[in-house]
N, C-alpha and C positions, 0 to 999 in steps of 0.2 A: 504494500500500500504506500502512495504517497502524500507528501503531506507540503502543503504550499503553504509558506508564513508570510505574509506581508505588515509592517510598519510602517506611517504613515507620520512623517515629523514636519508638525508647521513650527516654522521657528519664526513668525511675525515679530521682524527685527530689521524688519529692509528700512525703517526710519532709524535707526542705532549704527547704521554701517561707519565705522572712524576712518574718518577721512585716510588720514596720518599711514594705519595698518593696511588702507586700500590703495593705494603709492608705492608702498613698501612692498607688497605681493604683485602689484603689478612691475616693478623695477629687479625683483630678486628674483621672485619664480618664475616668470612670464616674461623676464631680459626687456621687455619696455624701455624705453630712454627716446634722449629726443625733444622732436617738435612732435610725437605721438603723445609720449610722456606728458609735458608741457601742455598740449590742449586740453584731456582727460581732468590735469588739475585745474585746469582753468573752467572748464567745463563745472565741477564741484564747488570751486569757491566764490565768495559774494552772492553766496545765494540768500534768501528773505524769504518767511509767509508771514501771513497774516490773519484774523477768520475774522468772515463775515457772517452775523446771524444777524436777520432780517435789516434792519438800518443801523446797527452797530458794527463798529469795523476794532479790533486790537490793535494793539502797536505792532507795527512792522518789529520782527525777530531775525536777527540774523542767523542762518542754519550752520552747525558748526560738525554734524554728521547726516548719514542716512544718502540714500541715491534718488536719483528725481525721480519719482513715478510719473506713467502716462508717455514715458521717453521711450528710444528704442535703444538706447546706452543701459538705461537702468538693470534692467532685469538682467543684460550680460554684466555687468561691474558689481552686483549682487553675487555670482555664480563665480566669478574670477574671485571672489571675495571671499564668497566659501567653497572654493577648491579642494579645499583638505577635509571636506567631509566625505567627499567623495571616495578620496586617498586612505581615509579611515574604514569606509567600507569595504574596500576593495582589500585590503590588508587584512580584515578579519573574512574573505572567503564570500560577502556577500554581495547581492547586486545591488544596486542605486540607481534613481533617476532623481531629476533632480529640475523644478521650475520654479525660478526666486525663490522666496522664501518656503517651498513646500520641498521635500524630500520624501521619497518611499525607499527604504531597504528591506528586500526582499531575498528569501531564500527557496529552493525547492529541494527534499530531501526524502530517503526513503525512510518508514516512520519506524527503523530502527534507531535510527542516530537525532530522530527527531529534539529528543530533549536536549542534546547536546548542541545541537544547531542552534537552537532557539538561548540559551545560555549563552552561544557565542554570540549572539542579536543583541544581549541586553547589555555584555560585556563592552561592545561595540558603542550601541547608544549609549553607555556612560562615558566611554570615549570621547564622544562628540561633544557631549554636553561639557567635558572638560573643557574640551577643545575651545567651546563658544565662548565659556564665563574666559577664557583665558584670551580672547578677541570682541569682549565686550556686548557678545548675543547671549542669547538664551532658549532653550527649549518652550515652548510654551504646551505645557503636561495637560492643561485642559485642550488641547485642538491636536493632542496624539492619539492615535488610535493602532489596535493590532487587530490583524485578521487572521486568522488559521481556517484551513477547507482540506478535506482531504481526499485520494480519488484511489478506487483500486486499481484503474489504469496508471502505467507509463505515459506522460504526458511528451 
């Protein structure tokens, strides 16, 4: 029999991304430099919002992290950003996909070694979760979810 596990990690932190660490990943790991380099940061900095409810407006805030949403930059400088979750799944044996802030790591196993697979899953996602607090994200545990289905077929 087998047995398919899937997790399902929203990390809603795409307004949290540090400028500083997304520079630095793009210059170290990804060789970046340049007038590449250079627009990316200019692109991020002197940005501003403000909220409007009904005929009230705030003060304009200067944004000092997080990537524009609504862009077609964002959601790739999100993914370059968290690269190493990927690298973390892929190192403990499991698959990932991965669209801004959402993540699935999944495994498919035959359901003797099931327990053991699913152990290396949690192993993993604490990994990450390391990983985050030590690049200033976070899991967010209420919008995680796991699935398990199993099939007597070889899929």
């Amino acid at each position: 029999m087998q047995m398919q596990y899937h997790t399902h990690i929203c990390h809603d932190v795409i307004y949290t991304v540090d400028h500083g660490i997304l520079l630095d990943h793009l210059r170290y790991a990804f060789g970046s430099q340049g007038v590449a380099l250079s627009w990316i940061e200019s692109f991020l900095q002197d940005r501003t919002q403000s909220v409007h409810i009904a005929n009230q407006q705030s003060s304009i805030m200067k944004l000092v992290c997080g990537v524009p949403q609504g862009s077609v930059l964002g959601p790739i400088l999100f993914l370059v950003y968290c690269a190493d979750v990927m690298a973390i799944a892929h190192r403990h044996g499991l698959g990932v996909h991965s669209y801004t802030d959402d993540s699935q790591l999944y495994f498919h196993a035959d359901i003797s070694v099931a327990d053991d697979k699913v152990q290396q899953l949690l192993v993993c996602v604490e990994e990450i979760s390391h990983w985050m607090n030590g690049n200033r994200l976070k899991i967010n545990k209420d919008k995680t979810i796991r699935l398990a289905w199993y099939s007597t077929s070889v899929i």
